[in-house]
BAZA-718913 format. One record per residue (C-alpha): residue in one letter; x, y, z. Coordinates in steps of 0.02 Angstrom, whole numbers, plus 32768, in hexadecimal, padded with zeros to 4 digits. Layout:
<kelums>
AXYZ ...
</kelums>
This chain:
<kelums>
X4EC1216F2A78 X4E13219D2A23 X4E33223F2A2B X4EBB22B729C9 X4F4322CE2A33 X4F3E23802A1D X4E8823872A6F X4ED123D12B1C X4F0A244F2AC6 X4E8A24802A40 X4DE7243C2AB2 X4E2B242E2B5D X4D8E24352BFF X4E0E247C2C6E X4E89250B2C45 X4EF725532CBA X4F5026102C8D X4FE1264D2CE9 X4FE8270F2CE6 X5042278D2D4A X4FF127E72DCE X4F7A28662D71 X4FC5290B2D6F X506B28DF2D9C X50B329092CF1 X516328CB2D1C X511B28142D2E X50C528272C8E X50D927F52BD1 X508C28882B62 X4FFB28022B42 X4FCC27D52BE6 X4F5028482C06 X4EFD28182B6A X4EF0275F2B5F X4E9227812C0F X4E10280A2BBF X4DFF27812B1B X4E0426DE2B79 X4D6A27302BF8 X4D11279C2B6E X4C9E27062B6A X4C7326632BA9 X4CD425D72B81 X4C8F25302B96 X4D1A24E12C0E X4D6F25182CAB X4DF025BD2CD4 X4E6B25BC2D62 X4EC726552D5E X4F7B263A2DB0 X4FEF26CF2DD7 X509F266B2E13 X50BF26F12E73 X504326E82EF4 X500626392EDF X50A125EE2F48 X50DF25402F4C X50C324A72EC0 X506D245B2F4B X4FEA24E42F5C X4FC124C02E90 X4FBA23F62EC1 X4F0A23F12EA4 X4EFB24682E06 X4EC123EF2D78 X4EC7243F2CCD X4EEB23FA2C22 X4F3324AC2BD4 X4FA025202C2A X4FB725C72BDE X504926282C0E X504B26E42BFE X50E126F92C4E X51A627372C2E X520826B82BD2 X527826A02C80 X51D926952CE4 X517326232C5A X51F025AC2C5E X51D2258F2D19 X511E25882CFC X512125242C74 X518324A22CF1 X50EE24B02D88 X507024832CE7 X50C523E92CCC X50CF23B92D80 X501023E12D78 X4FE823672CE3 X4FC723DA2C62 X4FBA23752BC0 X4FDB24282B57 X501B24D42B72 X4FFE25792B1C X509D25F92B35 X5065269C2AF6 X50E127272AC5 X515D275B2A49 X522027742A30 X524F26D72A92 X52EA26A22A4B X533125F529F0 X537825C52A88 X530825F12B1D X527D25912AB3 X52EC24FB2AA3 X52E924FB2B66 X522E250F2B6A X522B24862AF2 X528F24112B42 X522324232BF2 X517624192B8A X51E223612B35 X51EF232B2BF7 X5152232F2C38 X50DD22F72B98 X509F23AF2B71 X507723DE2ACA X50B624AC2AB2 X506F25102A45 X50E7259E2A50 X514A25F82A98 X5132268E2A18 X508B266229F1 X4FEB26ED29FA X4F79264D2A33 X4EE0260F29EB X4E1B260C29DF X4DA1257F29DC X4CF325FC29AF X4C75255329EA X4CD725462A96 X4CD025F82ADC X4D8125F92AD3 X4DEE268C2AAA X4EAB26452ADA X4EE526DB2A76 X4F2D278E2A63 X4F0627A329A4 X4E4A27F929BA X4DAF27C629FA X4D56271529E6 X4D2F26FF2947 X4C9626BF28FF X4C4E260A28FB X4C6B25B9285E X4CB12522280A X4D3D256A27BA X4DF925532814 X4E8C25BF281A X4F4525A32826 X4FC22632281C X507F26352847 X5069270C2846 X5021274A28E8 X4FFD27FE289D X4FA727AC27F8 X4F46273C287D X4EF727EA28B4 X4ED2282427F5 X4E89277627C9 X4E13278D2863 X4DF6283E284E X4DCF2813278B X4D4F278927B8 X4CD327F02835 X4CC4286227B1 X4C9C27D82746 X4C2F2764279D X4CAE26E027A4 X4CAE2657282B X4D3025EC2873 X4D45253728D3 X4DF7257A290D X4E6D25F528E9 X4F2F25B2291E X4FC1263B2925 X505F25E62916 X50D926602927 X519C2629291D X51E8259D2982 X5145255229AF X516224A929F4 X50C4247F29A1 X50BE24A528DE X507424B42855 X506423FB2829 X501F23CB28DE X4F9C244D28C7 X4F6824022818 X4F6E235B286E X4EE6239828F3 X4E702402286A X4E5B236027F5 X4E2322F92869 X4DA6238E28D0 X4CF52380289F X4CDC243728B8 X4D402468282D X4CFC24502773 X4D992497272F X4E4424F4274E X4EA625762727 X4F54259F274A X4FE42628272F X508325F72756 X512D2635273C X5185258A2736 X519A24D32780 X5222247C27E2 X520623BC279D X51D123A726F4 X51A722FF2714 X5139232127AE X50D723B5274C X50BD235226B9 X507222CB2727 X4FF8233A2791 X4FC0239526EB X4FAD230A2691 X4F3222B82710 X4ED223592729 X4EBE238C2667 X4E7C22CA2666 X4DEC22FB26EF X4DD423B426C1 X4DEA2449265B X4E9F24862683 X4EC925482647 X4F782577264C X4FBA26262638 X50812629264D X50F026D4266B X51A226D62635 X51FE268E2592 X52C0266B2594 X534826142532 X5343255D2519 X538C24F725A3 X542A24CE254D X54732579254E X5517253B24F8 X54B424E1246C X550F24BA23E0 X549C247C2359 X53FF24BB22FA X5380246B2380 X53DB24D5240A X53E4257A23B6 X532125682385 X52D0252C2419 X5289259A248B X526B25582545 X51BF259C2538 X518625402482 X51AF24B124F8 X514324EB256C X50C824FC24F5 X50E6242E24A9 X50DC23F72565 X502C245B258C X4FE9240524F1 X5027235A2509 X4FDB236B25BC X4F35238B257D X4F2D243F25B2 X4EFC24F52565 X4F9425752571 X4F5E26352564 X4FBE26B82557 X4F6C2763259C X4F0E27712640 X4E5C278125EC X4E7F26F5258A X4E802691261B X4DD626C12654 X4D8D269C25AD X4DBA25F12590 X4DAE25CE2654 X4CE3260E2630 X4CD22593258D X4D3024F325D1 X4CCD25122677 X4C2C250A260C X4C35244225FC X4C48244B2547 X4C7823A824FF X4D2F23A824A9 X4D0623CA23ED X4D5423F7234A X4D7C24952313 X4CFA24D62281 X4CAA257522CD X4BED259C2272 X4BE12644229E X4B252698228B X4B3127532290 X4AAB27DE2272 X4B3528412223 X4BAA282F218F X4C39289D21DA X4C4D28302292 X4C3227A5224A X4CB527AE21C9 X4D2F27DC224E X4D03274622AB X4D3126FA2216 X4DD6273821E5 X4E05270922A3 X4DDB265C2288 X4E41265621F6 X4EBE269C2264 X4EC6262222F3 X4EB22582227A X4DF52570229F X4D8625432218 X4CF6258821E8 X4C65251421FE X4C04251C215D X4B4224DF2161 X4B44243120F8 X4ABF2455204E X4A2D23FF20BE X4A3A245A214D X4A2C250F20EE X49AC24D3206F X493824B320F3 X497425412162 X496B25C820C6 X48B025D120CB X48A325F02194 X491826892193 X491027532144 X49022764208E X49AB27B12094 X49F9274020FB X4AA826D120AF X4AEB261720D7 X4B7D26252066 X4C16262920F1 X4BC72680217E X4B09266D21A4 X4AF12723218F X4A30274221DF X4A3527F82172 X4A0F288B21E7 X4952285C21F6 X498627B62264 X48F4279A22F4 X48FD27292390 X48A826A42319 X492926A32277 X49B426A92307 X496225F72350 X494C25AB22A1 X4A0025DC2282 X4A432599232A X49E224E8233A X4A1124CF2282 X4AD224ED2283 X4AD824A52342 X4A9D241B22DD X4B02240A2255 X4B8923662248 X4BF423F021F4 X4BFD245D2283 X4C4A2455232A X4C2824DE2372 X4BA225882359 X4BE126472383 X4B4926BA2382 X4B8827732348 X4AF327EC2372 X4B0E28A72340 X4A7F291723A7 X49EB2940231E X496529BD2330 X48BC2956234A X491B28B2238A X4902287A2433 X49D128492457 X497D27F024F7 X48FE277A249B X497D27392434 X49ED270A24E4 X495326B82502 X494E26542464 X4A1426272488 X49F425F9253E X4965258E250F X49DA252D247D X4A65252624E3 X4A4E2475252C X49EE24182482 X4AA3243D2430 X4B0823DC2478 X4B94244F2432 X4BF424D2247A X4B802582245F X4BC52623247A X4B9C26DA245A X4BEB27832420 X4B74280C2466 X4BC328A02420 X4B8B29532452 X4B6329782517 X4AC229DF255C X4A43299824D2 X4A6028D92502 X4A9528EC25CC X49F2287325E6 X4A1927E5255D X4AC727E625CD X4A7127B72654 X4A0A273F25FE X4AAD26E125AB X4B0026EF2650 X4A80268926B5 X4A7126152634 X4B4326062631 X4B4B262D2581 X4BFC2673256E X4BDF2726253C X4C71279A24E9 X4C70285124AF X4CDE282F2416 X4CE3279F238C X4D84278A23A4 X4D7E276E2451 X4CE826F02438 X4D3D2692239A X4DE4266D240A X4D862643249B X4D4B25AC2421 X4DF6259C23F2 X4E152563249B X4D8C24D024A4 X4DDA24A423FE X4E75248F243B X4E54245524DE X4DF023CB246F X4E9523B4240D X4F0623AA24AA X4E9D233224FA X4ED422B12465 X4F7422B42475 X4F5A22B1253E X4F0321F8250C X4FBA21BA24B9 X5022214B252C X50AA211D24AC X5133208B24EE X51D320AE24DF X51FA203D2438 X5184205223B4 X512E1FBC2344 X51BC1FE822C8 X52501F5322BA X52BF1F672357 X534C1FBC234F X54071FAD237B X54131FF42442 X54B51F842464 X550A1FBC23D1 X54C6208723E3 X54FA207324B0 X558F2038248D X55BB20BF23F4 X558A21472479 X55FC20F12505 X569320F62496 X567D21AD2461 X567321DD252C X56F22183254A X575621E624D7 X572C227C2544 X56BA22C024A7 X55FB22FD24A3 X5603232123F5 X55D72294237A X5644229C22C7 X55BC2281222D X55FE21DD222C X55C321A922D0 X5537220622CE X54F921AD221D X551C2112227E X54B021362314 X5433215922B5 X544220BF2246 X5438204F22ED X5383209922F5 X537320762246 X5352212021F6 X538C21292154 X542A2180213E X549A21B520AD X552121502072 X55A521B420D3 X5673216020B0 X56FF21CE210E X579921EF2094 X584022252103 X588D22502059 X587922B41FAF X5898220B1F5A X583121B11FC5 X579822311FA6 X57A9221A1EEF X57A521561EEB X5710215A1F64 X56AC21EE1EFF X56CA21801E5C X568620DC1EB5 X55F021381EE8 X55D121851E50 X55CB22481E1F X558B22D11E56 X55BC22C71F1F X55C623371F9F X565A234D201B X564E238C20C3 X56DC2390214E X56D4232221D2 X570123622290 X56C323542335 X56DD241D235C X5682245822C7 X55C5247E22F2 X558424B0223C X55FF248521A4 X55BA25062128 X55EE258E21AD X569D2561217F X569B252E20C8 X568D247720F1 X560E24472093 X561224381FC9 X558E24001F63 X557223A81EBC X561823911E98 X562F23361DE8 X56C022E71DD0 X576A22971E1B X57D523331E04 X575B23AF1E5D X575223341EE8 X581A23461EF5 X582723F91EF8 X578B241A1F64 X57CF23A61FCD X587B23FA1FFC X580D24A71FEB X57AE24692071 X5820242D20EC X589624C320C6 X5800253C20E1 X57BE24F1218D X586924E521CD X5875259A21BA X57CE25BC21FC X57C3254E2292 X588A254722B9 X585324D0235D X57E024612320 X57F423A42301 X57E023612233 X57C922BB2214 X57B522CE2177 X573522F420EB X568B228320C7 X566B223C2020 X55AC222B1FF5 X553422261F44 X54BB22A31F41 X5419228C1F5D X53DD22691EA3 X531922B71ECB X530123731EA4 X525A23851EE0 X527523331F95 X524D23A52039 X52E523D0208E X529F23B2214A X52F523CF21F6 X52CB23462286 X533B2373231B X5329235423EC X536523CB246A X537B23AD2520 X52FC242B2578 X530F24722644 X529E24372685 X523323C62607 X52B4235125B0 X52E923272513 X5259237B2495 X524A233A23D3 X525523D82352 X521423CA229E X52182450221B X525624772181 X5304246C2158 X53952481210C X542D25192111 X538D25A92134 X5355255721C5 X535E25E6224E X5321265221CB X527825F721A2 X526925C62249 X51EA2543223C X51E724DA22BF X515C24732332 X5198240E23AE X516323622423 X5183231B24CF X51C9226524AB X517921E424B3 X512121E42402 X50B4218123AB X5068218522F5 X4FE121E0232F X5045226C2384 X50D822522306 X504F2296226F X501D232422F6 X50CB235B2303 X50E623622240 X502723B6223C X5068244622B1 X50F824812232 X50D024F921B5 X5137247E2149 X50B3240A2140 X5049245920CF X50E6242F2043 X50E7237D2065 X505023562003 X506A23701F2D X50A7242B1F21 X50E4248C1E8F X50F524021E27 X513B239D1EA6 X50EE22E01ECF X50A822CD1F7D X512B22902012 X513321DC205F X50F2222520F9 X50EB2178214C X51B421792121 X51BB221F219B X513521EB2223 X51B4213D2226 X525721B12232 X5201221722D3 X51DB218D232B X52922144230C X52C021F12362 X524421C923E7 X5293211E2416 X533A21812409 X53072204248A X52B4216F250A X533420F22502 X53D2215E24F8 X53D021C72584 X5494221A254D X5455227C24CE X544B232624D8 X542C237F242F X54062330236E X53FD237F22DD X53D92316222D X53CF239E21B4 X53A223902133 X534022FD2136 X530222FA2094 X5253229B205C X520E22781FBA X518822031F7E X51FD217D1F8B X52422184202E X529C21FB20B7 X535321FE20CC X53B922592150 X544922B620DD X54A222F92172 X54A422E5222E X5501232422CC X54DE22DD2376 X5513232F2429 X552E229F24B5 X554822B72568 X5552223E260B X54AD220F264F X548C222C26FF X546921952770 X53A521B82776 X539A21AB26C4 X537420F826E1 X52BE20BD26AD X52A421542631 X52B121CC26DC X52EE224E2663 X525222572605 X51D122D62632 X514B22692618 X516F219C2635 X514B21202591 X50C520A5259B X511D20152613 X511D1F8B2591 X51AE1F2F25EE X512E1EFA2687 X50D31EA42601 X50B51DD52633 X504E1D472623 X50261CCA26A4 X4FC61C3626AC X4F241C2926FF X4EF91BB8277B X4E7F1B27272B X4ECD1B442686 X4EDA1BD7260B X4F471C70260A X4F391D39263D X4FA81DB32606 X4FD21E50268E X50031EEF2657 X500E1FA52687 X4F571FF02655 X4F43207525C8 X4EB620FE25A1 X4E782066252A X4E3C1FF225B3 X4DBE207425F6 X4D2420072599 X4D661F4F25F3 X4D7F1FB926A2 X4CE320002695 X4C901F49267B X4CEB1EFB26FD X4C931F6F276E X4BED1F52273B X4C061E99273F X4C491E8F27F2 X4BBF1E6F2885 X4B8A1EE228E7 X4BFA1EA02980 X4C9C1EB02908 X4C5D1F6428B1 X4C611FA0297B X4CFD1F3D29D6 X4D611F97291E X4D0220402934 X4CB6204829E1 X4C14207D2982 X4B8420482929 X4B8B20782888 X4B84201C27F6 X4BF820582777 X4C8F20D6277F X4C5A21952759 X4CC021B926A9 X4D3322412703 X4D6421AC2789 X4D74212826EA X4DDC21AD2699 X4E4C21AF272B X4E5C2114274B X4E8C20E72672 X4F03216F2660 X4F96217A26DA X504F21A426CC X5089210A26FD X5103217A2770 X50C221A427FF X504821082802 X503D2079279E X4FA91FFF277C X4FB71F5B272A X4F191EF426D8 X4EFF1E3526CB X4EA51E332618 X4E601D7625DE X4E401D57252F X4DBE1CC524FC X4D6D1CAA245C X4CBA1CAA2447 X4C351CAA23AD X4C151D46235C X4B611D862318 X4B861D2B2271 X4BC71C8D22BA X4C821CB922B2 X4CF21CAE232B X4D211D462396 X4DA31D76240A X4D651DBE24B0 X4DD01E34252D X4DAD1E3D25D1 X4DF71E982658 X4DF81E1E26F1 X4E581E5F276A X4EAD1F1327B1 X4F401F492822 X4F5D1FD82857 X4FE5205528A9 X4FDE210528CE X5093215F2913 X507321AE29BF X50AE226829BD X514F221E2A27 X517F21D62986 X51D2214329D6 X511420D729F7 X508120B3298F X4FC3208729AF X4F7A1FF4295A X4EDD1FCC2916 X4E9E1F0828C5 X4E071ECF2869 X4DE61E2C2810 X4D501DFC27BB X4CD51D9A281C X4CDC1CFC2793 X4DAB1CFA2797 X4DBA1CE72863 X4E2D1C77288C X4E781C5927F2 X4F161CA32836 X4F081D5C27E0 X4EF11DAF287F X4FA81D6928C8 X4FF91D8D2825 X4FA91E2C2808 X4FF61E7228BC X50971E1A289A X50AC1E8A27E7 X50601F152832 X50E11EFD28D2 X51721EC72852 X51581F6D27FB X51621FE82888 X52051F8E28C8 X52451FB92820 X5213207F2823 X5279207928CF X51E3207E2961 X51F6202E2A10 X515D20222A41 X50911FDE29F7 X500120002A6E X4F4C20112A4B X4EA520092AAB X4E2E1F642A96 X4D8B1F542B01 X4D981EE32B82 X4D051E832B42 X4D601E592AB1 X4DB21DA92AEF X4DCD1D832A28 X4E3A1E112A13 X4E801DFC2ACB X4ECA1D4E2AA1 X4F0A1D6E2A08 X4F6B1E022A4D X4FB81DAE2ADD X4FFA1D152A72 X50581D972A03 X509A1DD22AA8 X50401E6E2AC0 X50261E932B8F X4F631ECA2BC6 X4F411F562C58 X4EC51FBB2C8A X4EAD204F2C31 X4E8620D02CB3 X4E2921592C55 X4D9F20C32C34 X4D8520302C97 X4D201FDE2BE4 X4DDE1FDC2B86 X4E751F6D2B8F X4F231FC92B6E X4F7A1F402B09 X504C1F792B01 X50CF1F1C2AA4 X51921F312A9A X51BF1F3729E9 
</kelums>
């Protein structure tokens, strides 16, 4: 249970490869004969027993075979029997190499590898390499070379290129994993295994798309927390809502989803296959995360202004040396030499102004990163100034990296920046959006932090009355919400609305327009009418009683005409909004395939397609991601005063997103939204018009399920009282508690630090602390006892003090139906009773995600932890891979 479970497959000692008879082509896959000249091309670490079914005879003849991987080479009819003898063997994992197995044979091989425990990569899959083992499992190329750098690719043939690419390169890997289609183990499982493998400083992937949303989200999520993640996605297509109806279906692409979900994951997406290698090389670098103002110190007006102009290009900034810094770096550099925008060395730049230049910016509190741009100069030793960079490189602290532009003339500072991993490029641009990436992996990893609850701090809103408004309307047999409903939904989640009165007659329209007060705007009101302007329905600024008559019967004449089937209610009577210089604004959600509802913001109003400004957001938000979202839009830069025009209530819109949010967690019917406009002035926002598409919500919707990415789980929130007096609350743990986790550690003994960890150490490395903070509270869950006391500050005052006391712990087994445990309690609170409650929450909670089963390992030394588990009911055997461990099992 200390290891991954994918470790058979990805480290096994044993491996086991059924192959056809060599030279008996009619026995053989087209890759046979390969994996055998890859897998034996070198050494590999562990054990090979070649097996050729046809010769090897009975099961009973294999008996004694122990392996941990089988590899099957073999015919899909064939492979299917083999994969059947590895099972009977004990193989923990199987490797089915080969292409053009269909849907339904792979089910079959699927099913078998279910039956007897074995985890499949494949069938359809072009294997994998692990460059530290030996081991070439793989008909994509030779063994590629050593390095911490990890590969994941759903495209067999780009596999090859990507491998290909990096010999020529000097790029090393810690695995490369072929997926291939139908794989029983994906893209998510593979993630799983690369976060947690200590040979791998960072990952990149290309894939071509997911199966669960949910399941992606959650193995990205956790590896973008431990390491660099690079992303480079093929493919674009039509939203998932093909027969969208509103503004938010006809302008959201499936892939700008894809996009909001790499971000929100803490992930870098590229788009082109160099791309990938670049920001691979920089993240790989150990850069810390930083902001995104780019000094850039060039030799050469020309490059360097390019670099420039790029920057501009991809949002960067250009780090500008702070008055200080270039009045006492002036005097150390060329005569001709400038520090207006760029740090321009002039032409007669040595090894020596490059240094002064370098260590100054690298420096600087107004930079946050340095891009050296060095043109090839008669006189100038290119390779002394590598050394100067390589010698910097670790004093900065900052993320250093290098344009080298020509080719003959500098081949030896190459190899100077390349031993000293200074990311080198042969164009600015190349160099200036490799930074882009740190920047926004930096970015990324911010919003990755946010684990927004469902409900907001705002007042809570109406779900009886929205559930029940939504009930009625399906019971009706109709998805579409009138104007009237709609305004009312989103009045239970207390976003302002329009006063909005439905008139069924001329005369009625007139009386209501009067008691309103002039001018008003009319609009007809049906269920079957997607945009009311499309069909005259919509009339604005409309003065006075008798143009509220005659536009009336216009209108319902005109429609009637137009759209012969649809259903009129009626016409809606509202005042117009009275502000001239508000924004109009468009907030809408769409219901994505596979990632969920998705919040849209933009700029509104009847030109929406046509301006087509939009950013978009994976619910759940808070303020922190809400003012992202509204930062993304090219709208944005309008909200503040414009033209004239007094600056926005912004907190006003950040409130009105967040209602959305709560609408898109708690209300898993709804399918599309569009309030457009929304308009926002200084004063306030105000949703002028709205139109809401409801469907029924599938049974699994239950506990947010249709979320791609589960809210923080407030609702497990509770607070007990402590044995001896006093109080603890328990709740789920958060990103936030990583400081109190990290001192509960340190505090405990040395015999608690080792029956928790089974090691010595004496605090938790920040990529494990960083784990253990941030989960997804999906496929695991863990729940902290926190105990608040008060205690006498440095100036006599009184203080509160948070401590984190206690920790439980579950982890879903790949089986999805059982979960390993974990417990530790600080050595001061034993036997206060938080180690009892702490497993009956942490029990109480997997119950409620649906699993059978809680197991976990304890040493059998550990007669504390022994009794406690037994009086909760837990049952103690040996655990027969180590005679030192207890396997403690509980029915849940």
């Amino acid at each position: 249970m200390d290891k991954h479970y994918l470790t058979p497959l990805f480290q096994p000692e044993a491996i086991a490869v059924f192959v056809g008879k060599s030279g008996d082509t009619d026995n053989q896959i087209p890759q046979a004969r390969a994996l055998v000249e890859f897998i034996t091309a070198q050494r590999y670490s562990g054990k090979l027993i070649f097996i050729d079914p046809h010769t090897t005879g009975t099961l009973a003849d294999l008996a004694q075979t122990r392996a941990d991987l089988a590899i099957i080479a073999l015919p899909p009819d064939e492979a299917l029997a083999a994969l059947e003898v590895a099972g009977r063997i004990k193989c923990k994992a199987a490797l089915m190499i080969g292409s053009g197995v269909a849907a339904s044979e792979a089910n079959q091989m699927h099913q078998v590898a279910k039956r007897h425990g074995i985890h499949l990569l494949g069938p359809n899959s072009l294997g994998f390499q692990r460059p530290r083992l030996g081991l070439n499992a793989s008909v994509v190329g030779p063994l590629a070379t050593k390095g911490p750098l990890a590969l994941i690719s759903q495209s067999g043939a780009l596999t090859a290129s990507i491998l290909d690419w990096a010999g020529q390169n000097n790029v090393g890997f810690s695995t490369v994993i072929s997926m291939g289609p139908n794989t029983s183990v994906d893209l998510s499982q593979a993630l799983d295994f690369l976060a947690s493998d200590a040979q791998t400083h960072s990952i990149v992937v290309y894939m071509e798309g997911i199966s669960s949303a949910r399941r992606f989200m959650s193995a990205l999520r956790a590896a973008a927390n431990a390491k660099p993640v690079v992303v480079l996605k093929a493919g674009r297509k039509k939203a998932g809502n093909e027969a969208a109806q509103t503004h938010s279906g006809a302008i959201v692409g499936s892939d700008e989803v894809f996009e909001a979900a790499l971000r929100r994951a803490g992930a870098v997406r590229v788009r082109s296959f160099v791309e990938l290698f670049s920001a691979s090389k920089c993240l790989a670098s150990r850069y810390r995360p930083v902001g995104k103002r780019l000094a850039i110190v060039t030799n050469g007006g020309g490059p360097g202004v390019l670099a420039a102009d790029w920057a501009s290009e991809i949002d960067l900034e250009l780090g500008k040396l702070s008055p200080e810094t270039a009045a006492e770096l002036k005097p150390k550099l060329a005569a001709l030499a400038s520090l207006n925008d760029l740090i321009d060395l002039s032409e007669e730049a040595t090894a020596e102004h490059y240094r002064a230049a370098i260590d100054a910016a690298g420096h600087d509190k107004t930079v946050d990163g340095v891009l050296v741009v060095h043109s090839p100069k008669s006189g100038i030793d290119a390779a002394d100034i590598a050394r100067a960079m390589a010698d910097l490189k670790d004093r900065l602290g900052k993320p250093l990296l290098c344009c080298w532009m020509g080719d003959a003339s500098v081949g030896e500072a190459r190899d100077v920046l390349g031993q000293a991993a200074i990311p080198a490029f042969r164009t600015p641009e190349a160099a200036v959006g490799a930074f882009g990436n740190i920047a926004s992996f930096y970015q990324n990893q911010q919003l990755l932090q946010q684990t927004p609850p469902p409900l907001t701090h705002l007042a809570k809103p109406d779900l009886e009355g929205a559930r029940l408004l939504i009930e009625n309307v399906l019971a009706e047999r109709r998805k579409v919400l009138t104007e009237m409903e709609s305004k009312a939904l989103l009045s239970a989640f207390h976003i302002p609305v329009t006063q909005t009165i439905l008139a069924r007659s001329a005369n009625e329209a007139m009386m209501i327009a009067t008691q309103l007060g002039y001018p008003v705007a009319l609009k007809i009101d049906s269920p079957d009418i997607s945009h009311k302007s499309d069909v005259n329905g919509v009339a604005l600024n409309v003065m006075n009683a008798v143009g509220v008559r005659d536009i009336y019967q216009n209108m319902i004449q005109t429609v009637s005409k137009l759209q012969p089937g649809a259903r009129i209610n009626g016409v809606t009577i509202q005042k117009m909004a009275s502000n001239k210089r508000g924004r109009e604004l468009y907030i809408g959600l769409v219901t994505d395939d596979p990632f969920g509802p998705v919040i849209a913001f933009g700029a509104g109003g009847t030109m929406i397609e046509l301006i087509n400004d939009r950013a978009m957001a994976l619910p759940p938000l808070n303020l922190f991601l809400a003012r992202r979202l509204i930062e993304r839009s090219r709208t944005n830069e309008t909200l503040d005063a414009w033209r004239g025009a007094t600056a926005v209530d912004r907190e006003a819109l950040e409130h009105v997103l967040l209602r959305v949010s709560e609408m898109a967690c708690e209300l898993p019917q709804l399918r599309e939204m569009d309030i457009n406009p929304i308009i926002v002035d200084e004063s306030g926002a105000v949703a002028v018009d709205a139109r809401i598409v409801i469907d029924n919500a599938s049974a699994s919707a239950r506990n947010y399920a249709h979320l791609a990415i589960l809210p923080y789980p407030a609702r497990y929130e509770q607070i007990w009282p402590m044995r001896g007096g006093g109080e603890y609350t328990i709740r789920p743990i958060h990103p936030d508690d990583a400081e109190m986790l990290q001192e509960l550690v340190q505090n405990l003994s040395s015999e608690s630090r080792y029956f928790r960890f089974v090691s010595s150490m004496k605090e938790l490395p920040s990529s494990m602390l960083s784990r253990l903070t941030l989960i997804d509270y999906d496929s695991e869950m863990a729940l902290v006892a926190i105990h608040r006391e008060r205690k006498d500050g440095p100036n006599g005052e009184s203080v509160e003090i948070q401590r984190v006391v206690g920790v439980s712990r579950y982890i879903t087994n790949p089986d999805k139906s059982s979960c390993e445990f974990s417990l530790v309690v600080a050595d001061d609170f034993n036997g206060k009773g938080l180690g009892s409650r702490l497993m009956l929450s942490i029990m109480e909670e997997a119950r409620d995600k649906g699993l059978d089963e809680m197991e976990g390992l304890v040493l059998a030394n550990n007669t504390g932890m022994l009794k406690l588990m037994k009086s909760l009911g837990f049952v103690a055997k040996p655990f027969p891979d180590d005679p030192d461990f207890k396997l403690l099992t509980h029915t849940l």
